[in-house]
N, C-alpha and C positions, 0 to 999 in steps of 0.2 A: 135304412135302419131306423126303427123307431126309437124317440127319445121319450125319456120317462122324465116327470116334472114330480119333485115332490114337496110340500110345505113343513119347511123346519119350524122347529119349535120357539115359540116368543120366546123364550130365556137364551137361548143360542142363539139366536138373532141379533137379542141387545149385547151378548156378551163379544160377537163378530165387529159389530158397531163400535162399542164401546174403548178394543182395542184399535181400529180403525182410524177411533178420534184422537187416541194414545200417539197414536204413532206421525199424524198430523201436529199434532200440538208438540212431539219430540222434537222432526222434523223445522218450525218453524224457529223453536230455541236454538238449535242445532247451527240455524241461519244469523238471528241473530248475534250469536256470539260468533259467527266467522265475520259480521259486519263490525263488531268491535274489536277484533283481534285485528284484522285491517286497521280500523285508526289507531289503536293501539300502533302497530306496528309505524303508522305513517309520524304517531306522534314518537315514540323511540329514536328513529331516523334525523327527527327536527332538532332532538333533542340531542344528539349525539353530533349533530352538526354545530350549532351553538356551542357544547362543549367544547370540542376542536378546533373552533375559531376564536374562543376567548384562549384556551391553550396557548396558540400561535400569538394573539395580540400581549400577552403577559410575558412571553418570550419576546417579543420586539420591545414590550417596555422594560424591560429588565436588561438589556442591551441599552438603550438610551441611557439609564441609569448611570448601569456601569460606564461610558463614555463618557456622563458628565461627570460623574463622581468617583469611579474606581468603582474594583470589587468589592463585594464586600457582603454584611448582612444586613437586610433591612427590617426596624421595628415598625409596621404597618399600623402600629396602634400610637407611638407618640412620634413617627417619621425619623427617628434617629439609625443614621448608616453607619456600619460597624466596618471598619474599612481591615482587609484584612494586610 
């Protein structure tokens, strides 16, 4: 079978191109927001572990508290326990 070869037109060409490059340059954003939604995501996880472990440790000192001193409410801003 014979093939036919034909030459498109310079305005079709750049416009084939054009999209070509569109779609490369989509593509390449596309990546770098899945490499920030990654740290993103790796920094959420660090930060949610910190939160959870200061959680815990403010529960253990709130327990000491209470043993040394009773229940009670604590002003954090002039240290006065409100003892109930």
């Amino acid at each position: 079978m014979e093939t036919k070869q034909m030459q498109i037109s310079e305005e079709l060409l750049n416009k084939v191109k054009s999209y070509q490059e569109k779609a490369v340059i989509t593509v390449s954003k596309l990546g770098d927001i899945e490499l920030q939604l990654s740290q993103l995501n790796k920094t959420k996880s660090e930060l949610i572990a910190q939160y959870e472990s200061n959680a815990i440790g403010a529960q253990e000192l709130v327990k000491v508290i209470e043993s040394t001193y009773g229940s009670g409410t604590l002003d954090i801003y002039t240290g006065i326990l409100t003892l109930k």
